[in-house]
N, C-alpha and C positions, 0 to 999 in steps of 0.2 A: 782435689776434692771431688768427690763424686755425686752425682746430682741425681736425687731422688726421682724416679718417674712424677708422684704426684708433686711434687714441689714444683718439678719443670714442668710440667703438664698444667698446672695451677698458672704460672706466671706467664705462659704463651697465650691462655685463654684468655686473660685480660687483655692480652697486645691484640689478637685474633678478633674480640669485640670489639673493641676501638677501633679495628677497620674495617670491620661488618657499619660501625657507625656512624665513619666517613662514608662508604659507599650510600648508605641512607641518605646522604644528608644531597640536596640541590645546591644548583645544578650540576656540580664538577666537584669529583672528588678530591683532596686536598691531602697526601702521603708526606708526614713526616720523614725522611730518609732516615733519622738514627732509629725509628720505629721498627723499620724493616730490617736493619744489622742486628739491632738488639734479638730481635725475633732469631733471625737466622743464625747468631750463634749460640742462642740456646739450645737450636735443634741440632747443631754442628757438636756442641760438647754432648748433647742426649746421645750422639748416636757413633762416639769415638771412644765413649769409656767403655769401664768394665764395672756392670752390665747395660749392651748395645739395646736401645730403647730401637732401634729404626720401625722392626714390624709394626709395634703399638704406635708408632707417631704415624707410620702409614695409614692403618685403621683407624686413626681419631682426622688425619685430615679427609677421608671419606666424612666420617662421622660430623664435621662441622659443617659441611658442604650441605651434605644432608639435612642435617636439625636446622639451618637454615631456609632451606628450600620449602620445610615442610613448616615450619612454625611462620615465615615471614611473606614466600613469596607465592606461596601458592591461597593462601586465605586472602593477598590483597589482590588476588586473580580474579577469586571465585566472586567476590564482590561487586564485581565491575561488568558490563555488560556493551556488548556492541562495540562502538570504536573505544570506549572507553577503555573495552578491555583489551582491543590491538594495541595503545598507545602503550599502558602497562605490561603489555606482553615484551615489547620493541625495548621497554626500562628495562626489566626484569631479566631479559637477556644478556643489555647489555651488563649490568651489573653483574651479572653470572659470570660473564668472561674475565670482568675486571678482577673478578673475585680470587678467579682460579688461574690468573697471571700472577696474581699477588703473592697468594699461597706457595702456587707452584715455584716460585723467586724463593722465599723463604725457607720450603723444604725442600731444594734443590741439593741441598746432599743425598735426600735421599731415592730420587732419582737420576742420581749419575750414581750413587752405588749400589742400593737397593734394588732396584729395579731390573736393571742389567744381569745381579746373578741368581735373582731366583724368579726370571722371567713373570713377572707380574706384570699389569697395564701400566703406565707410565702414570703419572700424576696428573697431566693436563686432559691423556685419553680418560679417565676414571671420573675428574670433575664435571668434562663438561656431557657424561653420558649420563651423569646423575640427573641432571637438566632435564635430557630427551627421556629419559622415567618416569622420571615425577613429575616436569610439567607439561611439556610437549605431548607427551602421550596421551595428558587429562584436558588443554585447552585446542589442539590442531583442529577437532571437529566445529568446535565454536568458532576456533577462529577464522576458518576456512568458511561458515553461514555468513559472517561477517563480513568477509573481503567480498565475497559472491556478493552479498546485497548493495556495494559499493559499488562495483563494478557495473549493477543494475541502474542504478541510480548516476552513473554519470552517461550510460550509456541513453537515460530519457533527459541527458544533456543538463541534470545537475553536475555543479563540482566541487569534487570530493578530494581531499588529502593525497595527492598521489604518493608523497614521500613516505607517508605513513604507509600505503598499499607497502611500495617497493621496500621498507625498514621490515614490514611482516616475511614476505615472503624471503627476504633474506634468510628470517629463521628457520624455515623450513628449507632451504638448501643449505644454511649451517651444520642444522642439526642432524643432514644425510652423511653428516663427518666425511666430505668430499665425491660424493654423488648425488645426484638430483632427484634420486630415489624415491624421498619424504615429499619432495617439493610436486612429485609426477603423482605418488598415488594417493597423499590426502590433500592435495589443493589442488593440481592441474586436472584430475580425472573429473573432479566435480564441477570446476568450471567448465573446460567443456562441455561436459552433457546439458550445464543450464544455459549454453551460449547456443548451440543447437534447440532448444524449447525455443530459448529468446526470439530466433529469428525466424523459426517456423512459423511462430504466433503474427512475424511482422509482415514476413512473403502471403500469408494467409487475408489478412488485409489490405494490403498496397495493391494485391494481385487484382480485387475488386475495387480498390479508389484509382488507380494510374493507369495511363496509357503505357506501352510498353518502351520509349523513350525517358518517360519521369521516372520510370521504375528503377530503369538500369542508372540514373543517376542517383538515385539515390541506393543503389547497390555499392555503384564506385564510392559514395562516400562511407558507408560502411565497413567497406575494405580497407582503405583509408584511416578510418579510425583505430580498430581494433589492429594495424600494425603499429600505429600511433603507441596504443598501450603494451606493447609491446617493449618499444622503446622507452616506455616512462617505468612500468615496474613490472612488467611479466620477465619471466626467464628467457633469454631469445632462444632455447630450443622451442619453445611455443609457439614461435611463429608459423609451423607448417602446417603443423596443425590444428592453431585456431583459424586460420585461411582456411583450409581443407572444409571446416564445420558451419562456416558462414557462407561457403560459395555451395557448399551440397543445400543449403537449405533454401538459399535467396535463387541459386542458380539453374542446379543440378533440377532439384523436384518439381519447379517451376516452369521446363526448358518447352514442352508441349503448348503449357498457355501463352509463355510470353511470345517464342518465336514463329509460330503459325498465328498467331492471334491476324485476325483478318482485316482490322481498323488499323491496328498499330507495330505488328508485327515485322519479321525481316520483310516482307515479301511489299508489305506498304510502302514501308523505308525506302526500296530502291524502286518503287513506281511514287514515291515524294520525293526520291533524289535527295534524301536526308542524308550527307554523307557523314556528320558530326556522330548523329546518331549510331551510324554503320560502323563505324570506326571503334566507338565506345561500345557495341556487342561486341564484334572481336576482340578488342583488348580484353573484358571480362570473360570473355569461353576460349580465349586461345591456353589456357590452364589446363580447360577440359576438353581432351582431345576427340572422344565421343558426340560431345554434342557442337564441339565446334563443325563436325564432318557434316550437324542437321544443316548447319546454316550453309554452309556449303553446296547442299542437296538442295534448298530453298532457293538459294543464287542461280544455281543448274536451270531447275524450274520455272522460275520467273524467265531467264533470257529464253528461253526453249519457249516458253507461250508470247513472251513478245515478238521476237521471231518468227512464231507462226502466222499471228497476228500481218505481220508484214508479209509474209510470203501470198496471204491472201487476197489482201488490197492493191497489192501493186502487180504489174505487167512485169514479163521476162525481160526485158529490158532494163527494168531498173532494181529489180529483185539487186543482183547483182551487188551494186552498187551501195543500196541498202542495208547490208547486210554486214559488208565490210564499216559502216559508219558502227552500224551496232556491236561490233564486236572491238571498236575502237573505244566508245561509250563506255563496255564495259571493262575492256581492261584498266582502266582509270580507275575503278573501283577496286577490281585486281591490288593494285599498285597501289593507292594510297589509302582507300578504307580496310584492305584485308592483309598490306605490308607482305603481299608478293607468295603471302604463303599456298603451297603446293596444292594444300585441296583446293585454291581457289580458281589455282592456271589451270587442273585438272576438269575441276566443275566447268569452266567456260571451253576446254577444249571439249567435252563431252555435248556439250549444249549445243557446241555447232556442228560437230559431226551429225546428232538428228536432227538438224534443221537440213545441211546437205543431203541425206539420208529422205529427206519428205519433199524432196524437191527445189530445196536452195541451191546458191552457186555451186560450183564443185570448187573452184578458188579456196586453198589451204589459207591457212587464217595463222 
């Protein structure tokens, strides 16, 4: 018996609702399995007789995917606002997927045969590009002000839904149908640029309330944090470069005020013998190889005037002797506040050659 397009087309639609109406329903959808055979051999006899229905059941499961997307899930989008509308973004997803494993189950004749010989997208590629069309393309900028505002808001140490962040941004590396692509340039490119405002505004303030010790503590915990979110729902390619935007802004453009600062500076630190402190600028600029080389110069600096200092007070006699304690003093800083690094044996080689150069021992160090 041969089976009319509309009669089959008629009798799929009802089974097709009914599972548009499961997927509505909370929390968990509920698939009758004979639901799904029934389906699936109606579309198996559509498209085995004579005349072969496949093109048109092709173009009607676009067409469901579709009338769907635009009568159900994009008007219960538009309505919602803020997290409300990430939470609904995170359902609407998933029910897009469930939707179009369902489907794609059911029309699977007609992509193991259709498909194959008259090179068309596959059923699965075609559903869920429907998705990144119609809704992706109309909510990523809201939802993208959204997550940003969230991300504000825990960083002034509210807390805020991480699973929810991390369920968003999954859709945005879904929807890059196996590239980060979506996920880089309408959500990572904006967060960055307000994570860089963020900490301008904060380096701008701290740099006038904190000595240059509180500062850099509370620098580490910033860095600290923000790999934190990393770990909870950023994509971990983000990590280099949300590091990168918080250390140029807290670190890099600050590097003048904090580390010459003349109260609290590198150069107080090692005349208050802060080595905690000393320790904790180096681990923050050993990243940045430029400005780890100021503090370096600073180190040079400081022993080259203490040094001086000593060659002027004391008699040739004990110059000597003197000299070697200072250079002992400071290789200890060498070694455990600067972890032995090269500019730093450099900086104190440098330092005593113009001290012997002004009249210090000649005794190699």
């Amino acid at each position: 018996m041969v089976l009319k397009f509309e009669e089959g087309w008629s009798s799929l639609q009802k089974g097709i609702t009914e599972v548009i109406r499961i997927i509505e329903e909370e929390p968990e959808p509920a698939f009758k399995p004979q639901l799904g055979v029934n389906l699936y051999t109606t579309i198996y006899d559509m498209c085995t007789q004579k005349p072969d229905y496949s093109h048109q059941l092709y173009e009607k499961y676009l067409q469901v995917i579709e009338d769907y997307t635009i009568q159900t899930v994009l008007p219960s989008l538009r309505e919602k606002h803020d997290e409300h509308m990430l939470i609904e973004l995170v359902k609407r997803w998933n029910n897009h997927k469930i939707l179009v494993t369902f489907l794609t189950n059911i029309f699977h004749y007609i992509d193991r045969y259709l498909v194959p010989r008259t090179n068309i997208p596959s059923l699965d590629e075609v559903g869920l590009t429907c998705f990144l069309d119609l809704v992706y393309s109309e909510m990523q900028s809201m939802a993208t002000k959204a997550v940003v505002a969230l991300i504000h808001k825990e960083r002034e140490g509210e807390e805020i839904d991480r699973a929810l962040v991390k369920n968003v941004l999954d859709v945005y590396v879904d929807n890059g149908m196996g590239t980060t692509e979506k996920y880089e340039e309408d959500f990572e490119s904006f967060m960055l640029q307000d994570t860089a405002s963020y900490y301008s505004r904060k380096a701008s303030r701290w740099i006038e309330e904190d000595s240059c010790p509180d500062y850099m503590i509370k620098v580490e915990e910033c860095l600290k944090r923000e790999r934190e979110r990393v770990t909870h729902y950023l994509h971990s390619s983000t990590e280099p470069k949300l590091v990168e935007k918080v250390q140029n802004q807290l670190l890099v453009m600050v590097a003048k005020n904090r580390l010459e600062n003349e109260h609290s500076g590198c150069c107080a630190l090692l005349r208050d013998d802060k080595k905690n402190d000393l320790s904790r600028m180096y681990s923050l600029y050993h990243p940045i190889p430029h400005r780890l080389e100021r503090i370096a110069d600073l180190f040079k600096k400081h022993i080259t005037e203490e040094g001086n200092a000593l060659i002027k007070q004391a008699d040739d006699a004990t110059t000597n002797q003197l000299l070697i304690e200072l250079h002992n003093k400071y290789m200890v800083y060498v070694t455990e506040c600067f972890q032995n690094h090269r500019f730093f044996h450099k900086a104190l080689k440098e330092a005593f050659d113009i001290l012997r150069s002004q009249g210090g021992s000649e005794k190699k160090f």
